[in-house]
C-alpha positions as CSV (number, residue, x, y, z in Angstrom):
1,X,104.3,96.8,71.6
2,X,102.6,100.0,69.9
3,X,100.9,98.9,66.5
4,X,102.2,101.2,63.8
5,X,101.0,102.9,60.9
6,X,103.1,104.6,58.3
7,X,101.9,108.0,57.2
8,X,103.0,108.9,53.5
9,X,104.0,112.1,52.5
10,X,105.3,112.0,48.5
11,X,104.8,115.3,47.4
12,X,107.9,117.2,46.2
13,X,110.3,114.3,47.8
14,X,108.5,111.9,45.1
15,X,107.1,113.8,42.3
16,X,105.4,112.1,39.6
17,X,106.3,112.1,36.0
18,X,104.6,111.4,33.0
19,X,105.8,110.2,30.0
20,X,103.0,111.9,27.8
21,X,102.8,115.2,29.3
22,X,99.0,115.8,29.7
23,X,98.3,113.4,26.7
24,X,95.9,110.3,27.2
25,X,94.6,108.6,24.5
26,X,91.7,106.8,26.3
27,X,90.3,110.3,28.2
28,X,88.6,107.7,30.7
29,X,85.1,109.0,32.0
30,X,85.9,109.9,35.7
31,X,89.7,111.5,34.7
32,X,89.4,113.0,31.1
33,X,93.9,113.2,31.3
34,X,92.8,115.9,34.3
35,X,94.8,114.1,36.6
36,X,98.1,114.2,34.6
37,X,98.0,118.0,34.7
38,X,100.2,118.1,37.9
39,X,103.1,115.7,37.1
40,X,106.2,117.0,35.4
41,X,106.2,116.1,32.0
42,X,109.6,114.5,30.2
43,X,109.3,113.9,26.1
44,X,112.5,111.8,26.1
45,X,114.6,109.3,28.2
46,X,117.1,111.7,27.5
47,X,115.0,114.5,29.2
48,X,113.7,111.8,32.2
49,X,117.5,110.8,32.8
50,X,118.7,114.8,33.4
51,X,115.9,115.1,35.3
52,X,116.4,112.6,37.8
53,X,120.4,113.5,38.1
54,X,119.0,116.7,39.1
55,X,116.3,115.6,41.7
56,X,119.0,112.9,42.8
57,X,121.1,116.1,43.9
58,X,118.4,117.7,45.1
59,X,118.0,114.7,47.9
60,X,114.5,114.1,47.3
61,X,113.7,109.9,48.2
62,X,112.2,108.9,44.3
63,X,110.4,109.4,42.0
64,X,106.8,107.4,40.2
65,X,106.8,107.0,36.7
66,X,103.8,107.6,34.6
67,X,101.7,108.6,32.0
68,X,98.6,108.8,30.1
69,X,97.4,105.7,27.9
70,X,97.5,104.4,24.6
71,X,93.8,103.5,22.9
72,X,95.1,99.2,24.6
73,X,95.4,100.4,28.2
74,X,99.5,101.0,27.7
75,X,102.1,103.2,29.0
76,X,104.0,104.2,26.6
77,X,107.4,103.5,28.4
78,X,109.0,100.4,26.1
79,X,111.8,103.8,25.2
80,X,112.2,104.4,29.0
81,X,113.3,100.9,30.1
82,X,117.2,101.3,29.7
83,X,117.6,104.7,31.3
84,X,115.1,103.3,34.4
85,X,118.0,100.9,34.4
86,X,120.8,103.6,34.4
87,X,118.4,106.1,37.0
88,X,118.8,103.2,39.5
89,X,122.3,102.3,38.8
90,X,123.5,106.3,38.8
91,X,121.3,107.5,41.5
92,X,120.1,107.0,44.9
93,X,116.5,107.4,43.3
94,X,113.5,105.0,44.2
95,X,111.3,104.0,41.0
96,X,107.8,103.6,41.6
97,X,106.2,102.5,38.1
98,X,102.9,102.9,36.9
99,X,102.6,99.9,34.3
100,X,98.9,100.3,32.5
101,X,98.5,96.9,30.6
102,X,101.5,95.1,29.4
103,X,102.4,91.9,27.3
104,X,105.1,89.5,27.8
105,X,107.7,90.8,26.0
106,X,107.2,94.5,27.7
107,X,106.9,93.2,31.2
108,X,109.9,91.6,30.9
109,X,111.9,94.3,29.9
110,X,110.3,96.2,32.2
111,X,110.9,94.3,35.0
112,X,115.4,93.8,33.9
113,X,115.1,97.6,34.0
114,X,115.1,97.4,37.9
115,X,112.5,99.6,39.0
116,X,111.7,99.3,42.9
117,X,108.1,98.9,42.0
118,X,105.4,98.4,39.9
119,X,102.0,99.6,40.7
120,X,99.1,98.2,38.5
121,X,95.5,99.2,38.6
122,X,92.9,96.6,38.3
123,X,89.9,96.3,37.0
124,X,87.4,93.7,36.8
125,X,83.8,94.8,35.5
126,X,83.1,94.8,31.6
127,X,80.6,97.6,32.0
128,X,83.8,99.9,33.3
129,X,86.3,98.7,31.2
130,X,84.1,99.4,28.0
131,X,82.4,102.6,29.0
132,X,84.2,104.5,31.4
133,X,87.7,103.2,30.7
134,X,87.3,103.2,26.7
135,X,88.8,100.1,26.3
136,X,88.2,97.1,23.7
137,X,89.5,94.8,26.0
138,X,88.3,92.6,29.1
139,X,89.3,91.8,32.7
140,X,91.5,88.8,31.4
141,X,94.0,92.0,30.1
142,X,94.6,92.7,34.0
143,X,95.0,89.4,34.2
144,X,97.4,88.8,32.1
145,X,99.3,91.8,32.7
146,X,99.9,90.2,36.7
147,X,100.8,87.3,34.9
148,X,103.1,88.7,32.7
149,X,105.1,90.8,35.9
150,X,105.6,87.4,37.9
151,X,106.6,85.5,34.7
152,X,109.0,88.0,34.2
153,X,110.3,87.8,37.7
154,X,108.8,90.7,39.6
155,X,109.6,91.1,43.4
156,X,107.7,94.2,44.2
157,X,103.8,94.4,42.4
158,X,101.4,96.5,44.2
159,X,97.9,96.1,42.5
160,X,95.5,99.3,43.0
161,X,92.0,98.8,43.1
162,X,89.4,101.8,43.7
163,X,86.1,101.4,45.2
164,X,83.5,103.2,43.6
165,X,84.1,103.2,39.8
166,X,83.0,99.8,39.3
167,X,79.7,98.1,41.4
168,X,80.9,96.0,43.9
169,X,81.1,92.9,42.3
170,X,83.3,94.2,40.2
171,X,85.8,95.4,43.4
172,X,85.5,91.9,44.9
173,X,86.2,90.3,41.9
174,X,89.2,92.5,41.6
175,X,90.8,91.5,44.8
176,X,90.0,87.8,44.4
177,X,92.2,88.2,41.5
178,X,95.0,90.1,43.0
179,X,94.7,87.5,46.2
180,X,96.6,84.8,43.5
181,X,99.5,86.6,43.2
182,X,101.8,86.9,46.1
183,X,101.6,91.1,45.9
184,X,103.6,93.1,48.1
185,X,101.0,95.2,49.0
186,X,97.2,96.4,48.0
187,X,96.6,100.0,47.7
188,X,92.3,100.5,48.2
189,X,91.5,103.9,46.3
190,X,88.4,105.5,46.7
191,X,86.4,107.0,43.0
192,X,87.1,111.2,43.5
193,X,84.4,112.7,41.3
194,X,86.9,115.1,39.4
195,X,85.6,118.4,38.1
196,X,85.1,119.2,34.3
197,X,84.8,114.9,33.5
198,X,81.5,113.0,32.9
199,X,81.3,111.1,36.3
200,X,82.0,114.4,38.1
201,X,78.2,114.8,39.0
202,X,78.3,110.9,41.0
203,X,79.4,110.9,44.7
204,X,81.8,109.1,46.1
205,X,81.1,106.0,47.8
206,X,80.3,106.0,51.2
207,X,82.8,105.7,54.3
208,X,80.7,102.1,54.9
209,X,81.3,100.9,51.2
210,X,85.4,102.0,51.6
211,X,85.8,100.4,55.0
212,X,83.4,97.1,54.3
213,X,86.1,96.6,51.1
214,X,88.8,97.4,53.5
215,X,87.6,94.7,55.7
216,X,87.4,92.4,52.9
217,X,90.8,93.0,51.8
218,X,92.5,92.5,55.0
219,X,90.6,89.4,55.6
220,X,91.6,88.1,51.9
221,X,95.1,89.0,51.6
222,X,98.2,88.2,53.9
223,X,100.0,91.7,52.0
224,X,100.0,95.4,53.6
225,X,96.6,97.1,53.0
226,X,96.9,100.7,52.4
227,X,94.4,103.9,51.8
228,X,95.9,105.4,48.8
229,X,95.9,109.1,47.6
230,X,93.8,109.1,45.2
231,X,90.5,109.5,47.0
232,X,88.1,112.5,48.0
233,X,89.9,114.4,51.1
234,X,88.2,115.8,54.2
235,X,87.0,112.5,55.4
236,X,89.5,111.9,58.6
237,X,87.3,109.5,60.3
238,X,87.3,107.2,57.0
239,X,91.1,107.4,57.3
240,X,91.0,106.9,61.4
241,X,88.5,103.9,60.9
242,X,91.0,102.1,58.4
243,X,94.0,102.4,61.2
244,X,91.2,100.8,63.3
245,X,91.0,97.8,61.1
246,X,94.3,97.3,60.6
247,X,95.9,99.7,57.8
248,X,99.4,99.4,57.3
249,X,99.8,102.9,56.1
250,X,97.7,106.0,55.0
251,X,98.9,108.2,51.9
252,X,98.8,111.9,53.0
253,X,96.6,111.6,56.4
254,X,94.7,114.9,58.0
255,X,96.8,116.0,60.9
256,X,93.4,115.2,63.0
257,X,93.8,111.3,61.9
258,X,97.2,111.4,62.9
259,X,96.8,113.4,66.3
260,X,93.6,110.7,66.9
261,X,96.2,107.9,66.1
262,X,98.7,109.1,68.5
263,X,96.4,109.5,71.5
264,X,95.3,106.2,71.4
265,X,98.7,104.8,71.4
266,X,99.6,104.3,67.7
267,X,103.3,104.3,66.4
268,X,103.2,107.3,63.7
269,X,106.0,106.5,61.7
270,X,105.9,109.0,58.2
271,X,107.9,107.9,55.0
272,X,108.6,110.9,52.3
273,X,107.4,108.3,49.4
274,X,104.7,106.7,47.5
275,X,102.1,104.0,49.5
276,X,103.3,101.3,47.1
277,X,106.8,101.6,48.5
278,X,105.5,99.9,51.5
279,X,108.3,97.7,53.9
């Protein structure tokens, strides 16, 4: 049997939203809200509901929810959590949400609003957290917000950890935390040194660095393992050497990844949304 390895294309099929427009409150070091700048911005749930009857006619697969930060690590979605409920119950949308750090009482409501999944970045180094992040908080917060999402009853939490922004202690310790949680799938992202931002002079880590936490991901977990989109582009043989090891999927692959899949016998199957929405 052919080993396969899912090739995601989102783009306008799964367009991202934010809730803030190109507001973030934190202006983390390596992102400054620059990153927000291409999602279609909604102001009320009035304004995200119309706009997902309109992409639901449209036919495109879904869409991820998001947005920039409050000054504790939050997305401000507490308003969205009813019409989440009514986009899943009126459309033939998929929900991909991106949580930032929640309590108890938002995670649950978050979680009765049905969304198909909730993607959660974690972080695990006090030196990020503080100074590149802006937070007055510590790794417990990430911890807590897992607990809070299986408390509450989540099926479908897919942590996101990116290699590079914090040492690698920091990454291990990240995925030793998610590796207590039964996750549906990890999503590795690789630190993209984004114009205009204070961490835009740093490189990116090294192909070895990505693939060595790769490794150790696969090894720790029993979930998927995907290479996500966030991550510096024009590095096929990175992306080819994670199929090697075992990738369950790639988020928007070069054509010369795929083409080197398919001649050494790989099953290219492509899905039209987000990583996270691995099955």
């Amino acid at each position: 049997m052919k080993r396969k390895v899912v090739a995601f294309f989102p783009g306008k099929d799964f367009p991202s939203i934010s809730v803030t427009g190109g507001r973030c409150d934190l202006q983390c070091d390596h992102c400054r809200g620059r990153h927000l700048r291409g999602m279609i911005p909604v102001s009320s749930p009035w304004e995200l509901f119309d706009l997902a009857r309109v992409l639901d006619a449209r036919g495109v697969e879904g869409l991820l929810l998001s947005g920039g930060c409050d000054p504790d690590g939050r997305v401000p979605l507490e308003e969205y959590h009813e019409v989440i409920g009514r986009i899943k119950s009126e459309t033939d949308l998929t929900v991909n949400v991106h949580t930032g750090l929640l309590d108890r009482q938002s995670a649950a409501r978050l979680v009765q609003s049905g969304p198909d999944c909730l993607s959660v970045d974690i972080v695990q180094d006090d030196r990020v957290i503080s100074d590149v992040l802006h937070l007055r908080s510590s790794p417990r917060a990430y911890e807590d917000t897992l607990d809070a999402l299986f408390e509450s009853g989540a099926r479908s939490v897919v942590p996101h950890i990116c290699v590079g922004l914090s040492g690698e202690e920091g990454e291990l310790a990240a995925l030793n935390l998610v590796s207590k949680y039964r996750i549906s799938a990890l999503v590795v992202l690789s630190f993209w040194p984004t114009r205009g931002t204070p961490l835009a002079p740093l490189p990116p880590p090294s192909d070895s660095r990505v693939l060595d936490f790769f490794q150790a991901a696969l090894d720790t977990l029993s979930c998927p393992v995907l290479l996500g989109c966030m991550r510096p582009r024009g590095r096929w043989e990175l992306e080819a050497k994670c199929v090697e090891l075992g990738a369950a999927g790639i988020a928007m692959p070069s054509r010369r990844t795929l083409r080197w899949a398919e001649e050494r016998g790989y099953a290219i199957e492509t899905s039209r949304k987000c990583c996270a929405l691995y099955r």
